[in-house]
mmJSON file of the N, C-alpha and C atoms, coordinates in Angstrom:
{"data_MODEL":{"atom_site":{
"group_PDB":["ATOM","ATOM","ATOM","ATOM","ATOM","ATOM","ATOM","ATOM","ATOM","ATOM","ATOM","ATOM","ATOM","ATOM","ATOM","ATOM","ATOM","ATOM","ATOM","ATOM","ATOM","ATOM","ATOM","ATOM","ATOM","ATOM","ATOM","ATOM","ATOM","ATOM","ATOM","ATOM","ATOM","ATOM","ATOM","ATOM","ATOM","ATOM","ATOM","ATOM","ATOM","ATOM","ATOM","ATOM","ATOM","ATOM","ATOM","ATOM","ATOM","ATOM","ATOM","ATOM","ATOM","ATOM","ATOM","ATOM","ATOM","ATOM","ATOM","ATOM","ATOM","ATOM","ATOM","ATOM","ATOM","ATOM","ATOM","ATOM","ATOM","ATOM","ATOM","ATOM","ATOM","ATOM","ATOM","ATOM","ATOM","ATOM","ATOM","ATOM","ATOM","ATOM","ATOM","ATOM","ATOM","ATOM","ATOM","ATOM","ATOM","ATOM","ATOM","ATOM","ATOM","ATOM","ATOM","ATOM","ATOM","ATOM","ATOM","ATOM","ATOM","ATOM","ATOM","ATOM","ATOM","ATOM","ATOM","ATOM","ATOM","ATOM","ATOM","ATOM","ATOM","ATOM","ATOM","ATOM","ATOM","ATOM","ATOM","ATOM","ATOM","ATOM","ATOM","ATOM","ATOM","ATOM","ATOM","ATOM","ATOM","ATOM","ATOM","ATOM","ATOM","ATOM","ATOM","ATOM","ATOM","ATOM","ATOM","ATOM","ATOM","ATOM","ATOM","ATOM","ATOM","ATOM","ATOM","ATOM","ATOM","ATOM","ATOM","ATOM","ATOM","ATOM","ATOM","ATOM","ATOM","ATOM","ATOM","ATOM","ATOM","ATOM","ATOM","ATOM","ATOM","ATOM","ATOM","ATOM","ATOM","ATOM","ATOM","ATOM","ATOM","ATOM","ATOM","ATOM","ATOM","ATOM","ATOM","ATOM","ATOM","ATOM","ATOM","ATOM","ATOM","ATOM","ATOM","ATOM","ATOM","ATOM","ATOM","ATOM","ATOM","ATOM","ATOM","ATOM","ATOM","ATOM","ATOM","ATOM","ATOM","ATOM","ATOM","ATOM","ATOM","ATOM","ATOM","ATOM","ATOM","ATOM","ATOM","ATOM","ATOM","ATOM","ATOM","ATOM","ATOM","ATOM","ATOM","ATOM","ATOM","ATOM","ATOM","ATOM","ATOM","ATOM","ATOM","ATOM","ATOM","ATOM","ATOM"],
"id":[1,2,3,4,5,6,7,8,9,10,11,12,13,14,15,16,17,18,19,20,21,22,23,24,25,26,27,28,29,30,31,32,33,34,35,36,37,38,39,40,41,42,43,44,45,46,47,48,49,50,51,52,53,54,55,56,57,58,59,60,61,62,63,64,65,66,67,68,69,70,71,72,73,74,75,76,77,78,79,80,81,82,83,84,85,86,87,88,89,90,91,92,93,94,95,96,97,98,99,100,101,102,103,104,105,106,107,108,109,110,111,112,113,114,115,116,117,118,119,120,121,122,123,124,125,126,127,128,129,130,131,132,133,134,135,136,137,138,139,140,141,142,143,144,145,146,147,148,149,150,151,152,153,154,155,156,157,158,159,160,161,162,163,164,165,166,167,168,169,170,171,172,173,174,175,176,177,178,179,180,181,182,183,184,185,186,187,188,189,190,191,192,193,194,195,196,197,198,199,200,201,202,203,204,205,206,207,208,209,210,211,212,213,214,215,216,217,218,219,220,221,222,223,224,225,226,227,228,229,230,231],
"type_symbol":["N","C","C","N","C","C","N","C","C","N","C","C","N","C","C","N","C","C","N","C","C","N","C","C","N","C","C","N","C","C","N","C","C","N","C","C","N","C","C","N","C","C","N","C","C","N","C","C","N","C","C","N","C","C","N","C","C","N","C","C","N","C","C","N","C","C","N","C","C","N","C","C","N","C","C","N","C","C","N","C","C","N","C","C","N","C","C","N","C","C","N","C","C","N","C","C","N","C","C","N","C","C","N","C","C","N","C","C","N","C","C","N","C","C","N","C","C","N","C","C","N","C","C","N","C","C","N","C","C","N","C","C","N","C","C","N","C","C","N","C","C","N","C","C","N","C","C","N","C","C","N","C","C","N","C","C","N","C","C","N","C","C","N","C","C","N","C","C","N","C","C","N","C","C","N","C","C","N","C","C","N","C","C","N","C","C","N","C","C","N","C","C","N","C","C","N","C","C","N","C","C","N","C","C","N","C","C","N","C","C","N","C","C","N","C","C","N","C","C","N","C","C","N","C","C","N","C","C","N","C","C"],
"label_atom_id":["N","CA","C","N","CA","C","N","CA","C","N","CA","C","N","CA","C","N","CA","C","N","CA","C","N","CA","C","N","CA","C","N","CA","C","N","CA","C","N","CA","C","N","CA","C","N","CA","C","N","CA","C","N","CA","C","N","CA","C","N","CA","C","N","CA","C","N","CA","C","N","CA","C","N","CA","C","N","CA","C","N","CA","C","N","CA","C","N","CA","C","N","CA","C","N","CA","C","N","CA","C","N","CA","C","N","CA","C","N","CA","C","N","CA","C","N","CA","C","N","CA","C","N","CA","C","N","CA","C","N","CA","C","N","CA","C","N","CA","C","N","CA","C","N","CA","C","N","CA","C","N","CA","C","N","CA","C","N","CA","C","N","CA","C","N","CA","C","N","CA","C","N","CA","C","N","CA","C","N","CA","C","N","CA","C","N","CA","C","N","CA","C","N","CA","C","N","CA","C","N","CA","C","N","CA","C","N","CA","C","N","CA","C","N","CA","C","N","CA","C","N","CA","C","N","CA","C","N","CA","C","N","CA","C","N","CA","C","N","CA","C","N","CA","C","N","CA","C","N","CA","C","N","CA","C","N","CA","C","N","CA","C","N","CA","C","N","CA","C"],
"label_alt_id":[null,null,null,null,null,null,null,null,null,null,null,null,null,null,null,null,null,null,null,null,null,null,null,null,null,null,null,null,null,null,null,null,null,null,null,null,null,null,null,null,null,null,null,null,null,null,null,null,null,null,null,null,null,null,null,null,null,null,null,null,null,null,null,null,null,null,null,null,null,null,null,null,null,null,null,null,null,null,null,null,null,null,null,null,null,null,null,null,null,null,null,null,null,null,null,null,null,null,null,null,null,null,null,null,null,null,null,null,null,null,null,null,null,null,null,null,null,null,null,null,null,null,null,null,null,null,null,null,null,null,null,null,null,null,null,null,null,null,null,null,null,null,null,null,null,null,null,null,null,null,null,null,null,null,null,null,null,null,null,null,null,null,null,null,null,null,null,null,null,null,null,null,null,null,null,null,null,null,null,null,null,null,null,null,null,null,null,null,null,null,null,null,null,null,null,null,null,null,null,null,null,null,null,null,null,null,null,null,null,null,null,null,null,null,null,null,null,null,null,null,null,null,null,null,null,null,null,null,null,null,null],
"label_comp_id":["UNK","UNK","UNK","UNK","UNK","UNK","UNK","UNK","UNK","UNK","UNK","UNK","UNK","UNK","UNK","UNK","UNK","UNK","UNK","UNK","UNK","UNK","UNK","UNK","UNK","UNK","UNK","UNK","UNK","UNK","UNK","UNK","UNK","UNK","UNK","UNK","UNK","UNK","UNK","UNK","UNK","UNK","UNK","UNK","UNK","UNK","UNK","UNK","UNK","UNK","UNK","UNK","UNK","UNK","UNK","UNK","UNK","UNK","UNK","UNK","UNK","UNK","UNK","UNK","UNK","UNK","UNK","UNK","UNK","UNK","UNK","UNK","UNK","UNK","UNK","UNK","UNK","UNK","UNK","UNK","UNK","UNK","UNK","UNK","UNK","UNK","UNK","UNK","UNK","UNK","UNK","UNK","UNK","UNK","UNK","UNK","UNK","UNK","UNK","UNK","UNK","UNK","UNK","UNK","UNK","UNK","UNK","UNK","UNK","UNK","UNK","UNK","UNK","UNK","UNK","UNK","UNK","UNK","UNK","UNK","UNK","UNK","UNK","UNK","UNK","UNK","UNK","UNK","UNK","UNK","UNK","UNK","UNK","UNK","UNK","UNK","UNK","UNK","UNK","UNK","UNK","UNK","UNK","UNK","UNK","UNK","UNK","UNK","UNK","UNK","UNK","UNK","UNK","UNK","UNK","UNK","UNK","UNK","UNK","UNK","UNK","UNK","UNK","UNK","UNK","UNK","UNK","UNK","UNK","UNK","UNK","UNK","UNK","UNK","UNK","UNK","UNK","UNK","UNK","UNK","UNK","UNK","UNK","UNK","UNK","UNK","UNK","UNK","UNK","UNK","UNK","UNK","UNK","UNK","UNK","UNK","UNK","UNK","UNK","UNK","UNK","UNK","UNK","UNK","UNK","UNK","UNK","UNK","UNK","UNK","UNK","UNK","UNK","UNK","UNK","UNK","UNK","UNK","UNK","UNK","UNK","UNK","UNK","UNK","UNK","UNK","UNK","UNK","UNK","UNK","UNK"],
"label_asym_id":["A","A","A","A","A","A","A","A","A","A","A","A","A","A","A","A","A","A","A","A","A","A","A","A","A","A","A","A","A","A","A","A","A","A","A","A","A","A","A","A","A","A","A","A","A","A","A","A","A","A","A","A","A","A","A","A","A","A","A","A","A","A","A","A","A","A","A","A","A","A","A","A","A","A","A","A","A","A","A","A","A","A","A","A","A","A","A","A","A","A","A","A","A","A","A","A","A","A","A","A","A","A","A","A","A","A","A","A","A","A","A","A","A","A","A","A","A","A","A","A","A","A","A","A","A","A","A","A","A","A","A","A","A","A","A","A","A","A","A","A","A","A","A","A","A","A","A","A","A","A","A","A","A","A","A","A","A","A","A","A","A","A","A","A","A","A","A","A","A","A","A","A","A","A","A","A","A","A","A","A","A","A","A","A","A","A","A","A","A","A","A","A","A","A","A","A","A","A","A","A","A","A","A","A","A","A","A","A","A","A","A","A","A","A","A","A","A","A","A","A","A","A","A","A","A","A","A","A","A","A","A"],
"label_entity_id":["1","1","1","1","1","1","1","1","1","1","1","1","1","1","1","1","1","1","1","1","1","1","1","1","1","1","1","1","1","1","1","1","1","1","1","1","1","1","1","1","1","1","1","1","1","1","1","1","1","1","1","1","1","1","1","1","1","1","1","1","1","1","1","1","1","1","1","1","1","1","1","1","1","1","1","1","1","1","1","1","1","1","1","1","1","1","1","1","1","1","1","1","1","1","1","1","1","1","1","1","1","1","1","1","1","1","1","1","1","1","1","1","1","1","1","1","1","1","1","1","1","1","1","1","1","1","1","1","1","1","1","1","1","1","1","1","1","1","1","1","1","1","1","1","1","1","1","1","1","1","1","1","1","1","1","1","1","1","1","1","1","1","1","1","1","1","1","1","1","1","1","1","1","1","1","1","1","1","1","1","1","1","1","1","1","1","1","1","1","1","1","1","1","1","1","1","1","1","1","1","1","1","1","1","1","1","1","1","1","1","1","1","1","1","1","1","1","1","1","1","1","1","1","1","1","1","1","1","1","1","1"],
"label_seq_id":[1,1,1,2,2,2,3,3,3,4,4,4,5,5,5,6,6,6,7,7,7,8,8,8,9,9,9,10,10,10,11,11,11,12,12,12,13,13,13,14,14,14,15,15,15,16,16,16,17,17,17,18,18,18,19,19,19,20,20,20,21,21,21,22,22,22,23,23,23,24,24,24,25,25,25,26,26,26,27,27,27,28,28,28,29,29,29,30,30,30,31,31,31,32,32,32,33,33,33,34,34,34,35,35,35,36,36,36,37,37,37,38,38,38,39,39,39,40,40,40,41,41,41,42,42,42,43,43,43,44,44,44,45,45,45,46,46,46,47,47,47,48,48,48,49,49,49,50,50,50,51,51,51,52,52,52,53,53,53,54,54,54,55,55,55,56,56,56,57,57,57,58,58,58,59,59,59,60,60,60,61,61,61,62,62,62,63,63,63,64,64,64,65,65,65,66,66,66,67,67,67,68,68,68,69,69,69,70,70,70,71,71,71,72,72,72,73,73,73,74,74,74,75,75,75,76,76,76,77,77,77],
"pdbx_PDB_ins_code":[null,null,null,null,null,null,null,null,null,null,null,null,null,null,null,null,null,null,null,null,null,null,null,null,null,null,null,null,null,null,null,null,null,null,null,null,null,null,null,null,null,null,null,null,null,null,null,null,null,null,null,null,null,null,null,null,null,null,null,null,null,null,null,null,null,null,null,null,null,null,null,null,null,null,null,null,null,null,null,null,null,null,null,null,null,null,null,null,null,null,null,null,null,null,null,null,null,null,null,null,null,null,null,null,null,null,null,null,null,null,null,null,null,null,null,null,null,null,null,null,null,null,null,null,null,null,null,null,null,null,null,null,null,null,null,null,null,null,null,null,null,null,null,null,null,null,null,null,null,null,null,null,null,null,null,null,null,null,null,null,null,null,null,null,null,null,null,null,null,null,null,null,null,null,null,null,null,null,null,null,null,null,null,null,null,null,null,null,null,null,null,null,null,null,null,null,null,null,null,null,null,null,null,null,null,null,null,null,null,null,null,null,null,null,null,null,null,null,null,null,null,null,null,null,null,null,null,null,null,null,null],
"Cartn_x":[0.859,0.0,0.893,0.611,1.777,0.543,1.526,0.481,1.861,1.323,2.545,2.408,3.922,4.232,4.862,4.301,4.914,6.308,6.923,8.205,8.643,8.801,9.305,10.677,11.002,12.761,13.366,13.243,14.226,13.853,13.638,13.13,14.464,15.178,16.319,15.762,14.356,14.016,13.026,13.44,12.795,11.07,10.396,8.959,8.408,9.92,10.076,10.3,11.313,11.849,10.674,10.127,8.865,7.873,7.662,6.366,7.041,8.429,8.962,8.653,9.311,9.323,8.096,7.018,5.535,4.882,5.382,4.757,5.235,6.919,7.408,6.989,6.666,6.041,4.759,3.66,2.343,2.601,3.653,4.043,4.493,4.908,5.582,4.3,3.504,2.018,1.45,1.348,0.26,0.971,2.264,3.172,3.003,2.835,3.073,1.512,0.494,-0.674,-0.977,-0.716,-0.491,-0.263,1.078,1.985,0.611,0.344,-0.279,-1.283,-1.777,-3.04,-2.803,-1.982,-1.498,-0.896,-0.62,0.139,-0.602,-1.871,-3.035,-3.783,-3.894,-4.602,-4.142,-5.427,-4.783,-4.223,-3.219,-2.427,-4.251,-3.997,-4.933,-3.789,-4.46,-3.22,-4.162,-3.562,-4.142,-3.784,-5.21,-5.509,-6.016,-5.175,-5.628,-7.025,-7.793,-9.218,-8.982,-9.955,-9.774,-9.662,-10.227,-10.137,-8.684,-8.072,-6.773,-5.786,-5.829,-4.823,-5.456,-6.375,-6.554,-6.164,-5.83,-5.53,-3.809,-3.204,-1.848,-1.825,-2.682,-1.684,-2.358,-2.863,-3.334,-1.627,-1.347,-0.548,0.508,0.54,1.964,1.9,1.047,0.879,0.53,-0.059,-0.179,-1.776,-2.614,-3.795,-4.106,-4.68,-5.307,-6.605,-7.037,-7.807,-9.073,-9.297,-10.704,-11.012,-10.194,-9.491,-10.118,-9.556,-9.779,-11.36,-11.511,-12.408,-13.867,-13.551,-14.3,-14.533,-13.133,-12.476,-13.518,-13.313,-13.799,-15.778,-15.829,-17.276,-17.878,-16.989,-17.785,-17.492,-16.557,-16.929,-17.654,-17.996,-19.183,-20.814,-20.623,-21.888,-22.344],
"Cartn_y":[-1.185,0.0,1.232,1.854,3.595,4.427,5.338,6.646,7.454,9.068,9.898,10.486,10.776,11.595,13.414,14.018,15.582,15.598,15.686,15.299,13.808,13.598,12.108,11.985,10.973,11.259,10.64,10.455,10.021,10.51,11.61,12.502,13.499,13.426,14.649,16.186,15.966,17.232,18.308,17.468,18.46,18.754,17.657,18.345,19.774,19.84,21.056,22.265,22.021,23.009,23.146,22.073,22.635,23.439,23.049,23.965,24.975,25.36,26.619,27.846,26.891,27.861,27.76,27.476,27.47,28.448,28.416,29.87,31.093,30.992,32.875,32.818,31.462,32.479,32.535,32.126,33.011,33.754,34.419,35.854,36.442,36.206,37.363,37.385,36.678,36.902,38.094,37.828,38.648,40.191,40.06,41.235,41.983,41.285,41.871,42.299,41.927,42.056,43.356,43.688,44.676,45.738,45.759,46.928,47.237,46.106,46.834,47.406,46.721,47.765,49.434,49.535,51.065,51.89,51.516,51.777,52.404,51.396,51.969,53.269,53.302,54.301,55.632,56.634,57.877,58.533,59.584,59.803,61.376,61.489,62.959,64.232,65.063,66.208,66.739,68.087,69.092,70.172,70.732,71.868,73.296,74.412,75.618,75.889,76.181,76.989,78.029,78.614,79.831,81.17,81.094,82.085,82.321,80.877,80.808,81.643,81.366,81.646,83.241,84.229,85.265,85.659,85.527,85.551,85.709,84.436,84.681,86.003,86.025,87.425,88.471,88.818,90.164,90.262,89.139,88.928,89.542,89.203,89.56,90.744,91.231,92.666,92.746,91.308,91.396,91.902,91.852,93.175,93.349,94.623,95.454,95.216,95.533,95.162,95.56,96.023,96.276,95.29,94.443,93.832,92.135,92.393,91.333,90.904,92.503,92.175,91.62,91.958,91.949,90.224,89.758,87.962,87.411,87.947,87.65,87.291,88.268,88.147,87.595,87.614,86.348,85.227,84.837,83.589,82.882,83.675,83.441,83.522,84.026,84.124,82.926],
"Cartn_z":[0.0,0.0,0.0,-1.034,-0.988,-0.762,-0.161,0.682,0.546,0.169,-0.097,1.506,1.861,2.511,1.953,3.303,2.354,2.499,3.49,4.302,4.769,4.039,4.264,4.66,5.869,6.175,5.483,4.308,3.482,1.869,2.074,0.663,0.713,1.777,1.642,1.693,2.353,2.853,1.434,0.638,-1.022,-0.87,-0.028,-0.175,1.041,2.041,2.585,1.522,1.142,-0.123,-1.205,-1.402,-2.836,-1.588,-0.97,-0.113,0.254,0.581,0.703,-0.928,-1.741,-2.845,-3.597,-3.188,-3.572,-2.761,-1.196,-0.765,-1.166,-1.278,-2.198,-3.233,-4.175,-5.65,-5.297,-4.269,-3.975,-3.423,-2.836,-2.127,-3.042,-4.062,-5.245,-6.186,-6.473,-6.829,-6.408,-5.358,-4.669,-4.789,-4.159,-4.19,-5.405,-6.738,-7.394,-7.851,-7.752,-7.947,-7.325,-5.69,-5.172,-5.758,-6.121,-6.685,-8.152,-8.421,-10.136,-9.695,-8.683,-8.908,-7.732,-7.005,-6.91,-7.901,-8.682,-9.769,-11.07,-11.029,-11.714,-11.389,-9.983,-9.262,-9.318,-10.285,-10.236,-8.859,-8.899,-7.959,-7.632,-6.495,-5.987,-6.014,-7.297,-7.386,-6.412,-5.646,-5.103,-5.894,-6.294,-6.746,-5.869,-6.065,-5.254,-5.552,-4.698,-4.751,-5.592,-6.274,-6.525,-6.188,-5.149,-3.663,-3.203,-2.709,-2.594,-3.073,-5.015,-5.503,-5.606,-5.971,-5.894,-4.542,-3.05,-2.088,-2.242,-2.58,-3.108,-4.161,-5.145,-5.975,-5.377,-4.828,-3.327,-2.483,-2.353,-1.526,-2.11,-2.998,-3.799,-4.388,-4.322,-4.664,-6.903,-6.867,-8.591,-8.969,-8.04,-7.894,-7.026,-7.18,-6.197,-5.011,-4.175,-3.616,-4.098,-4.727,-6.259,-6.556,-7.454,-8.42,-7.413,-5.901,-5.677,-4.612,-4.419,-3.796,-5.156,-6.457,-7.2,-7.686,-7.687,-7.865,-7.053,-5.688,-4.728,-4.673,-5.098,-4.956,-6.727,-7.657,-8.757,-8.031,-7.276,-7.137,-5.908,-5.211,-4.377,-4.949,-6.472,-7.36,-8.027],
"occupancy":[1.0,1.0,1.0,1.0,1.0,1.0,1.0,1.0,1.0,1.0,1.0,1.0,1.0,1.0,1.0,1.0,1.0,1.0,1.0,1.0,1.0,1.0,1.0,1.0,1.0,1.0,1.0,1.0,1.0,1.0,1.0,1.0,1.0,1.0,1.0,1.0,1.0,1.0,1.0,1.0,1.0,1.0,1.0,1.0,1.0,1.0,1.0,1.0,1.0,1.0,1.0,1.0,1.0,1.0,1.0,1.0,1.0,1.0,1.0,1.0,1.0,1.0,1.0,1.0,1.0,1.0,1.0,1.0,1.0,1.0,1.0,1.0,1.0,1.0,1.0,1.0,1.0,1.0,1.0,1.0,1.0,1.0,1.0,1.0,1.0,1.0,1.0,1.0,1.0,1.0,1.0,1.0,1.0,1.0,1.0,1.0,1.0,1.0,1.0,1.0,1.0,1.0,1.0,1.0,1.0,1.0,1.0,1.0,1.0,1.0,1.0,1.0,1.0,1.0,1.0,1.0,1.0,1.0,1.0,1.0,1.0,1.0,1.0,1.0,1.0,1.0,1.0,1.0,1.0,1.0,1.0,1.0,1.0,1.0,1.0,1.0,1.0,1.0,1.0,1.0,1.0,1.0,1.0,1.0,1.0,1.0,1.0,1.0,1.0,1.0,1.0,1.0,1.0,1.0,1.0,1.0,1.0,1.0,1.0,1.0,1.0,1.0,1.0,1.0,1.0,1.0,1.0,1.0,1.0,1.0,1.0,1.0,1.0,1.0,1.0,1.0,1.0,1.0,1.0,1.0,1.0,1.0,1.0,1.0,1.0,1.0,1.0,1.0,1.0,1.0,1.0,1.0,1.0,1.0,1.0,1.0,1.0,1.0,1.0,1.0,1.0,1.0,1.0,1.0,1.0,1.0,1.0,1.0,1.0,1.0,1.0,1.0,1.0,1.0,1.0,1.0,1.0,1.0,1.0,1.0,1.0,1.0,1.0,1.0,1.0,1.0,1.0,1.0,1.0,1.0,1.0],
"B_iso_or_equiv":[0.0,0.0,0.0,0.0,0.0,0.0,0.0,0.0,0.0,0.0,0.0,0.0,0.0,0.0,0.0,0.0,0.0,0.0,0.0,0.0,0.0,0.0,0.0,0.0,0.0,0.0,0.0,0.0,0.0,0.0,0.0,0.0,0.0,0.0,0.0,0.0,0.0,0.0,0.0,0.0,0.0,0.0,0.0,0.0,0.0,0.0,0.0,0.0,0.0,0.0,0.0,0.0,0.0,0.0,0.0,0.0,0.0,0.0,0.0,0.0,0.0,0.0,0.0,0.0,0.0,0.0,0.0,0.0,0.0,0.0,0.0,0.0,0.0,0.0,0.0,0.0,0.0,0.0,0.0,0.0,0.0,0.0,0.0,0.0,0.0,0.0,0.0,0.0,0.0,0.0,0.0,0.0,0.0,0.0,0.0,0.0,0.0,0.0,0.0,0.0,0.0,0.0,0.0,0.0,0.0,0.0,0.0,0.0,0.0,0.0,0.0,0.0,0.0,0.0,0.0,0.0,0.0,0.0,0.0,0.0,0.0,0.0,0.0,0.0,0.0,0.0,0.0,0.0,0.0,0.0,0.0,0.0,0.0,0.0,0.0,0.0,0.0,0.0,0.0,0.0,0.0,0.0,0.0,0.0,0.0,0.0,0.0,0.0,0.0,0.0,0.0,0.0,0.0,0.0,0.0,0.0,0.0,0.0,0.0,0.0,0.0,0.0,0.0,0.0,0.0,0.0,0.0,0.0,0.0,0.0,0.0,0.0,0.0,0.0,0.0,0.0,0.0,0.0,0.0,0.0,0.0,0.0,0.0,0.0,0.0,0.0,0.0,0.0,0.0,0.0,0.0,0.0,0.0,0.0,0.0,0.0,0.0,0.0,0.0,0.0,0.0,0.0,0.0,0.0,0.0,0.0,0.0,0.0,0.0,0.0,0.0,0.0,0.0,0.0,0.0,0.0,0.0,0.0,0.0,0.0,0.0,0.0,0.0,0.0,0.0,0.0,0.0,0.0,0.0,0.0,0.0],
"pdbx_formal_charge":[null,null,null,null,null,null,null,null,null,null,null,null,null,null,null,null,null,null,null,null,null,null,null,null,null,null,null,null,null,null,null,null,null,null,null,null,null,null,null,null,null,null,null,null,null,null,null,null,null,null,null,null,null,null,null,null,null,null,null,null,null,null,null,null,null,null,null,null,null,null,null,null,null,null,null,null,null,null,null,null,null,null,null,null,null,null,null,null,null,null,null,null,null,null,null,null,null,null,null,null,null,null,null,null,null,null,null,null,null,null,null,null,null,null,null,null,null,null,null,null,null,null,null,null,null,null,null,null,null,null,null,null,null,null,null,null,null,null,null,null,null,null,null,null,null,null,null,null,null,null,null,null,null,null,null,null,null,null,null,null,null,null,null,null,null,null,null,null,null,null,null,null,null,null,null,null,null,null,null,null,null,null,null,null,null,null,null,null,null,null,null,null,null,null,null,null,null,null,null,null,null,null,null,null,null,null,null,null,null,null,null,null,null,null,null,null,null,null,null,null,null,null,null,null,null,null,null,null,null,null,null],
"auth_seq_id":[1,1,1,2,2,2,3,3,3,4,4,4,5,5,5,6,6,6,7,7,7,8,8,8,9,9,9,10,10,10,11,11,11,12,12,12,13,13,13,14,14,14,15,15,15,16,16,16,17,17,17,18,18,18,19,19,19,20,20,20,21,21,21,22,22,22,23,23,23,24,24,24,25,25,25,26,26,26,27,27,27,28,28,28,29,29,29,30,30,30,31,31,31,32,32,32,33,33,33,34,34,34,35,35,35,36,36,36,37,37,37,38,38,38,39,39,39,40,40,40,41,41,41,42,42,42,43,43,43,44,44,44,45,45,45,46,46,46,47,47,47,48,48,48,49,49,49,50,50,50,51,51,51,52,52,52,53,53,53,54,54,54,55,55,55,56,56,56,57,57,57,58,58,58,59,59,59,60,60,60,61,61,61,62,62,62,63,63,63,64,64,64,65,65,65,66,66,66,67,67,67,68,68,68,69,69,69,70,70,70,71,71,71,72,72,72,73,73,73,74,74,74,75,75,75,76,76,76,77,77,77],
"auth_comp_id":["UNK","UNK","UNK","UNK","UNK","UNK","UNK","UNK","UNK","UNK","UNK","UNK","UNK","UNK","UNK","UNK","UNK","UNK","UNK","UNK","UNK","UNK","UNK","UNK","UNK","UNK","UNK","UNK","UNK","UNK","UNK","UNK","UNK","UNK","UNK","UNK","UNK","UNK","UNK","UNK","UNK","UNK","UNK","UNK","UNK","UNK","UNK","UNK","UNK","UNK","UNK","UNK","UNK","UNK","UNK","UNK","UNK","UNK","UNK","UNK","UNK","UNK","UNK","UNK","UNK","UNK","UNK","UNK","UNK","UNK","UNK","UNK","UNK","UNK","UNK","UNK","UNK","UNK","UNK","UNK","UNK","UNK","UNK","UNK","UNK","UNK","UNK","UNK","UNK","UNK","UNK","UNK","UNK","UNK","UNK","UNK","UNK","UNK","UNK","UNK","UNK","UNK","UNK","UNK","UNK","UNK","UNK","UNK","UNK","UNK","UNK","UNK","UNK","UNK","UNK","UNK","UNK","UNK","UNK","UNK","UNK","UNK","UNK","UNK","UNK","UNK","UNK","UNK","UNK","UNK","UNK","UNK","UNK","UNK","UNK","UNK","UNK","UNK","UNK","UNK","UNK","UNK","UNK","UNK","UNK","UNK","UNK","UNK","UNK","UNK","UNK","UNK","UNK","UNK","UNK","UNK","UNK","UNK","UNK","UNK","UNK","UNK","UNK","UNK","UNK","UNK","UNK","UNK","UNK","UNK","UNK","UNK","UNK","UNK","UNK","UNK","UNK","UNK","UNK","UNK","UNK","UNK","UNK","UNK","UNK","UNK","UNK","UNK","UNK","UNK","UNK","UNK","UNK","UNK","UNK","UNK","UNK","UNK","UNK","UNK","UNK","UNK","UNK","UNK","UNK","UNK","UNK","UNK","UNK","UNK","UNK","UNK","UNK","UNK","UNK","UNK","UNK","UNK","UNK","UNK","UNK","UNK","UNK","UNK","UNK","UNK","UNK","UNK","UNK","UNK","UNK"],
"auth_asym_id":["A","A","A","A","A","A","A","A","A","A","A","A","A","A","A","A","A","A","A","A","A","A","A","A","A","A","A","A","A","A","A","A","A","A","A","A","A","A","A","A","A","A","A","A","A","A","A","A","A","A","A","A","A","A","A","A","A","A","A","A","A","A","A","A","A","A","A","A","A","A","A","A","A","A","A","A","A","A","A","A","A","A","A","A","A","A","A","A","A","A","A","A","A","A","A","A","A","A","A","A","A","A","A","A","A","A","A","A","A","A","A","A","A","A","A","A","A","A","A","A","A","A","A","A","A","A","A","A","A","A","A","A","A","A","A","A","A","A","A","A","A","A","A","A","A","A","A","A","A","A","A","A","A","A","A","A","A","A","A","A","A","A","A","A","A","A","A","A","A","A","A","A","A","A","A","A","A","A","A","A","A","A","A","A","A","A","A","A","A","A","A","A","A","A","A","A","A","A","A","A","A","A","A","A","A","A","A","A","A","A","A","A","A","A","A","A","A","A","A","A","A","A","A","A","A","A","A","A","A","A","A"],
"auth_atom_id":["N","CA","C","N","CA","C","N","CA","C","N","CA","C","N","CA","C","N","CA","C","N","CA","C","N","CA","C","N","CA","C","N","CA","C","N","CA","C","N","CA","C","N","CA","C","N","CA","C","N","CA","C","N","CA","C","N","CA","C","N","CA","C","N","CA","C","N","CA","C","N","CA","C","N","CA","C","N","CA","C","N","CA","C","N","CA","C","N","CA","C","N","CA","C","N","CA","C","N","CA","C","N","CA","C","N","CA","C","N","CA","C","N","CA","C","N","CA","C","N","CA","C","N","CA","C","N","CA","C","N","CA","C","N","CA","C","N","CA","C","N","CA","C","N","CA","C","N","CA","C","N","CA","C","N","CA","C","N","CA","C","N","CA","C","N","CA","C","N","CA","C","N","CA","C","N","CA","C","N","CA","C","N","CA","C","N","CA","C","N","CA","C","N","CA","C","N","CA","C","N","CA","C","N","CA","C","N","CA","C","N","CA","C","N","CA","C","N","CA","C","N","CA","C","N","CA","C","N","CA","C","N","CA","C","N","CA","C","N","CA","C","N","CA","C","N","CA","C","N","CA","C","N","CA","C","N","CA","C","N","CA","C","N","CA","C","N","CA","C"],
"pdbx_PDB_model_num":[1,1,1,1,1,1,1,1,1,1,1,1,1,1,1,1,1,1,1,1,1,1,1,1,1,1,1,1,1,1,1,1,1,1,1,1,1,1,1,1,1,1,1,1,1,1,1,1,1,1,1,1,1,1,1,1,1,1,1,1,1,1,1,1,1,1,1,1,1,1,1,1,1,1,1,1,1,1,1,1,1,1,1,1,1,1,1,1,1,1,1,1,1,1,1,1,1,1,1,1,1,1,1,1,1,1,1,1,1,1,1,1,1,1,1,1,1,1,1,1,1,1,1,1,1,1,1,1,1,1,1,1,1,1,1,1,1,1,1,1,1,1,1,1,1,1,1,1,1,1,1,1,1,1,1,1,1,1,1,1,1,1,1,1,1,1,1,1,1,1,1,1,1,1,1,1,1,1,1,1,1,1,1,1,1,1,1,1,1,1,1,1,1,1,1,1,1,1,1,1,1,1,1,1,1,1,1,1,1,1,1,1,1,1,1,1,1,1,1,1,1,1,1,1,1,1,1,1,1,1,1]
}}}
């Protein structure tokens, strides 16, 4: 009657070694499955408000407070 063993003591240890290198290539699977799908995923730019950046050129002195109070209130319209 034969019946397999996984580790058998007289296999020289190899059905250790295949179940070793059967779990890193389902760990480099997955690993790599991982990586693709972040990889896919658009990145989130941040974009200034528009308020913001009219705030910055006030700031900077590239218009006037007319100019911005006017920015200002289209876009609260």
């Amino acid at each position: 009657m034969y019946y397999y063993r996984m580790m058998d003591v007289n296999d020289g240890g190899y059905g250790l070694i295949m179940m070793l290198l059967w779990a890193l290539f389902i760990a480099v699977i997955i690993f790599l499955v991982v990586r693709l799908i972040k990889s896919t995923r658009p990145e989130v730019v941040h974009r200034p408000k528009p308020l913001d950046i009219a705030k910055a050129r006030y700031a900077k002195g590239e218009i006037d407070k007319k100019e911005f109070e006017q920015i200002k209130k289209d876009i609260n319209d």
